[in-house]
N, C-alpha and C positions, 0 to 999 in steps of 0.2 A: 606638526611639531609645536613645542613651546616658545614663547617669546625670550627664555635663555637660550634654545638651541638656535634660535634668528640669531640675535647677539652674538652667537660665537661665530657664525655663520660668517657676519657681515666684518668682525676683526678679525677671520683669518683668512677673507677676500674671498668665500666660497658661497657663494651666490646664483639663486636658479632664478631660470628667467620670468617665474610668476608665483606672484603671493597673494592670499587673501586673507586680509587682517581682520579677525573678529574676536569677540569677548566684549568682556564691560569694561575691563581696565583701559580705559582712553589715554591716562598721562604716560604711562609706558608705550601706549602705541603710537603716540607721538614720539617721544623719544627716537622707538625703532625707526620711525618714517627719518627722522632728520639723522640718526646715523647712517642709514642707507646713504640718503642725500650729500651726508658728508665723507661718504666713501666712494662715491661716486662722481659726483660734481664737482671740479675743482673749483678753488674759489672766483669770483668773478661769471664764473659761465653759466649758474645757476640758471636764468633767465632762458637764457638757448638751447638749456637740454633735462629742462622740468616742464610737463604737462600735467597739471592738475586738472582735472573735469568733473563736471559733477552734473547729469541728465543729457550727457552724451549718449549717441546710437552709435552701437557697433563698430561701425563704419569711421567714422569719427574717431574710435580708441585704436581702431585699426593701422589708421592713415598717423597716428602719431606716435605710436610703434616704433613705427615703419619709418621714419622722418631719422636720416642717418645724424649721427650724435658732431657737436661740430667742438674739432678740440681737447677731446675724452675719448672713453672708450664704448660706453653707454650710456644712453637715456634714460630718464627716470617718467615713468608716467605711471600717475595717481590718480585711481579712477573712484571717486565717492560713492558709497551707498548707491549702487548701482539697480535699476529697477528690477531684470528679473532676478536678480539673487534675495530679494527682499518678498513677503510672504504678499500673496496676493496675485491677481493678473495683470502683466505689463505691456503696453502697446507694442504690438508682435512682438510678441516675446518671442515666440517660439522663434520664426526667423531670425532675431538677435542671438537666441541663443545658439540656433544652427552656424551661424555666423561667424560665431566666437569659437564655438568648443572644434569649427575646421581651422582655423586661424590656429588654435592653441594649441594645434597635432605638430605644425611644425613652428613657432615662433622666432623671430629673429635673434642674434648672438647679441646686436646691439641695443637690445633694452630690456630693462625691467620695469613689469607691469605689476601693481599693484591695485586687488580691487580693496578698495580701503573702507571698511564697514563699521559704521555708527552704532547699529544695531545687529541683532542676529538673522544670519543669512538664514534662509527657509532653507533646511539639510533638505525636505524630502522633494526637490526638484532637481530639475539635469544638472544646472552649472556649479551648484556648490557640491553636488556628491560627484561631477568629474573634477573639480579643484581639489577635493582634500582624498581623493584616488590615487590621485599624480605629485599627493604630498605639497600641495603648496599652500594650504590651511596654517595659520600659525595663531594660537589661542594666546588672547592675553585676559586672563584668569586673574584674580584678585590674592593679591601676596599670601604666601604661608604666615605666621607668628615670626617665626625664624624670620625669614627674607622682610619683611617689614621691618623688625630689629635692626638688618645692614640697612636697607634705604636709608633710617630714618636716620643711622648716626653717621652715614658717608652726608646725610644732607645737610646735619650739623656740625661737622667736623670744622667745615672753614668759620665758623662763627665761634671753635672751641666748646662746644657741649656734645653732651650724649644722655643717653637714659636708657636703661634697663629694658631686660626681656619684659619683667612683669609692669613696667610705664608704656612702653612700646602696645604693650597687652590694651594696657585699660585705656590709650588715647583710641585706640581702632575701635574699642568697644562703645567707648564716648561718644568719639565723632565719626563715626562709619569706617569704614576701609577704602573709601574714594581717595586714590593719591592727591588728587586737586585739591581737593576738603583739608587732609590734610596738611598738604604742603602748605598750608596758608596758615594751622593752626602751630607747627613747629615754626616758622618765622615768627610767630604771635609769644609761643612759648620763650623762644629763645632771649626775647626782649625782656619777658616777663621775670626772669630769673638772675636779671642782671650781672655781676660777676660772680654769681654761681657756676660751675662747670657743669652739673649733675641736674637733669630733668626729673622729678619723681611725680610720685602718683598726687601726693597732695597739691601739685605744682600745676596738673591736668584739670582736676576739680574745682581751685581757684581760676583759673581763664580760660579754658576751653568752653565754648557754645555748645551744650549736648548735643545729639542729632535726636531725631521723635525713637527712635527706638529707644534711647539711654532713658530718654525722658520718660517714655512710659513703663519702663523696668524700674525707675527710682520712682515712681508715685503709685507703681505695684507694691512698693514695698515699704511705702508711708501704709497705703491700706490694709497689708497684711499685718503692719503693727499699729494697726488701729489709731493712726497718726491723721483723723482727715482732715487738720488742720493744714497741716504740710502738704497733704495728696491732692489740697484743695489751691493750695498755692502754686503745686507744680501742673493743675490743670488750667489755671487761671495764665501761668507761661506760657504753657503750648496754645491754649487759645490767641491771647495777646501776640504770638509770635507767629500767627496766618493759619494753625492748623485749625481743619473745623470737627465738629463733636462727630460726626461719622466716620471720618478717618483716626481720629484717635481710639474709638471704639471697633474698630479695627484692629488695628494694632493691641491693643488688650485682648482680644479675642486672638489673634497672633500666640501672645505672650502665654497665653494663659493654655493652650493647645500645648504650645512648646512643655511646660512646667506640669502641664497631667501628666507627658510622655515621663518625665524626667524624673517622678516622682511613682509611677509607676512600673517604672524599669528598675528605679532604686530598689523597692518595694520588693521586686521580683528578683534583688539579687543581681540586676546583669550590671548596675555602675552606670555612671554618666558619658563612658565610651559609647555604649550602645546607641545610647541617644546622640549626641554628640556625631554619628555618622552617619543613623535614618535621617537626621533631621540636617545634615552639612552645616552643623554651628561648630563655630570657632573653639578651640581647647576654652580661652577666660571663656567664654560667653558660656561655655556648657558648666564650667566652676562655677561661677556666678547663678546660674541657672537653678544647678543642685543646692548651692547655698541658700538658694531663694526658698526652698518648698521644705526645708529642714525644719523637719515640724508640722505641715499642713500633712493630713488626709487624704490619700490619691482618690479615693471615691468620692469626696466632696472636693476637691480642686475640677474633678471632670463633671459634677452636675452643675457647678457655677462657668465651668464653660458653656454647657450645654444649656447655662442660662442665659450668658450672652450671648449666643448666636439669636436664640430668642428674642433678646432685644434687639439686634440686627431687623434678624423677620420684621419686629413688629415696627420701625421705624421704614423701610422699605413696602410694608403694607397700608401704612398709613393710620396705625393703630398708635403709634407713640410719636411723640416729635425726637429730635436728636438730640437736644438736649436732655431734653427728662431721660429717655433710655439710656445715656451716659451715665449720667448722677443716678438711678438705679442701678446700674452695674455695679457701682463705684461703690454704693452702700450694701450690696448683698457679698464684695469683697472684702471689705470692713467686717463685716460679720463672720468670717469663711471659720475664723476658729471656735466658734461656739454655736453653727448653724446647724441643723440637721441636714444629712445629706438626703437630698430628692425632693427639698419644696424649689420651688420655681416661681417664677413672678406673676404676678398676677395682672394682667394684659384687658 
């Protein structure tokens, strides 16, 4: 199930007795965790009928199950990033998980169990392909465009502002789609804009902190308008601000993968939906994208990929430092509109 059919789930009191919560989105699955809790828990008795654990044996998740609820109706227990649901081999696992998956044929009426996961559970072992069998997998997936839109202006509403589908668009493209990220940049916003009601775009680009992706798509796009004065400023940011020359040359090899697709699908007539779906980018992010390569060469946008991964190679072999194959990169991008396509760096 999704983290809206939990939601409905849990205000119309219809509640099974075991859940595991995975995906990336964290701030909504808190959320989930503390409506459960608030639906369950009456005030004050929290303490008496919540078990949170975390490097618990079976046994252990079993016995507090099973611990009858005092004062309520059920118990809430919360079991963390639980070892064998997580990839890799867990100490007897196998016994823990025999342990568990006989426990969870018949489970008690008086509690619910949550295995509550940080990360992604390993699907191809017993206990998370019997959990999401038995339907008690619930994905918390990172917002649509749309759903982002309601968050952001229920999250403003008590401060009196809002903003736009297309501000909504460009803060997640900005600062990432991490609801924690953002929640912290629309508090930021909402100061920012004094008694204005209305968020807009120019309003994002004055105080928002980019994240390395935003940043390396705008000093993509000093270099493709031959700007390396600007490209050199926004590298001298991302340096200054902890990233190091291998990871942002990364990220350009990322960007620049994305934008041959995007330019070569154009190229071919199929639009930026095509791309936009092989590739699971965001509607702005695939606009943005297509706006990017308006004008570059698919045949030479893909040998200057295929030039930095080269630099990649050659900083990984020991042939260039990370520097210099950066600022190489960075210069053969600079060029991309007047280069021939097919020469390559010389290593």
């Amino acid at each position: 199930m999704t983290w809206r059919d939990l939601f409905a789930g849990i205000k119309a009191g219809a509640l099974d007795g075991v859940y595991l919560f995975s995906g990336p989105e964290e701030f909504i699955k808190r959320e989930a965790l503390d409506a459960l809790q608030a639906k369950l828990l009456p005030p004050g008795m929290e303490q008496l009928n919540l078990s949170v654990l975390e490097g618990a044996g079976a046994r252990e998740v079993i016995a507090a199950a099973e611990t009858l609820p005092f004062l309520c109706e059920r118990r809430l227990v919360v079991l963390r990033d639980w070892a064998p649901l997580l990839p890799g081999k867990a100490k007897n696992e196998e016994a823990e998980v025999a342990r568990m998956l006989t426990w969870l044929e018949n489970p008690p009426p008086t509690a619910i169990v949550v295995f509550y996961m940080r990360s992604e559970p390993d699907a191809r072992k017993r206990l998370p392909a019997a959990l999401k069998k038995r339907g008690a997998e619930v994905r918390f997936d990172p917002l649509s465009d749309q759903e982002l839109l309601r968050w952001a202006n229920k999250r403003l509403k008590p401060v009196g502002k809002s903003m736009s589908q297309e501000a909504a668009s460009h803060l997640a493209f900005s600062a990432g789609r991490e609801l924690n990220r953002l929640s912290q940049e629309l508090d930021k916003l909402a100061a920012f804009v004094g008694d204005r009601a209305e968020i807009d775009v120019a309003d994002i680009e004055e105080a928002v902190s980019p994240s390395l992706e935003f940043s390396v798509f705008e000093m993509l796009d000093f270099l493709f308008a031959g700007d390396a004065v600007r490209a050199e400023r926004s590298l001298g940011l991302l340096v200054t601000g902890g990233q190091t020359y291998v990871g942002i040359l990364a990220m350009v090899i990322r960007q620049l993968r994305t934008l041959t697709h995007m330019a070569l699908s154009i190229r071919a007539g199929a639009g930026t939906a095509a791309v936009e779906k092989q590739l699971g980018l965001h509607p702005y992010a695939a606009r943005r994208a297509a706006e990017q390569v308006r004008g570059l060469d698919p045949a030479r946008l893909k040998a200057l990929y295929g030039d930095c991964v080269d630099a990649d190679f050659a900083i990984k072999s020991g042939k260039l430092r990370d520097r210099e194959a950066l600022r190489l990169a960075m210069l053969k991008i600079a060029e991309i509109r007047r280069a021939e396509p097919g020469t390559n760096f010389v290593m």
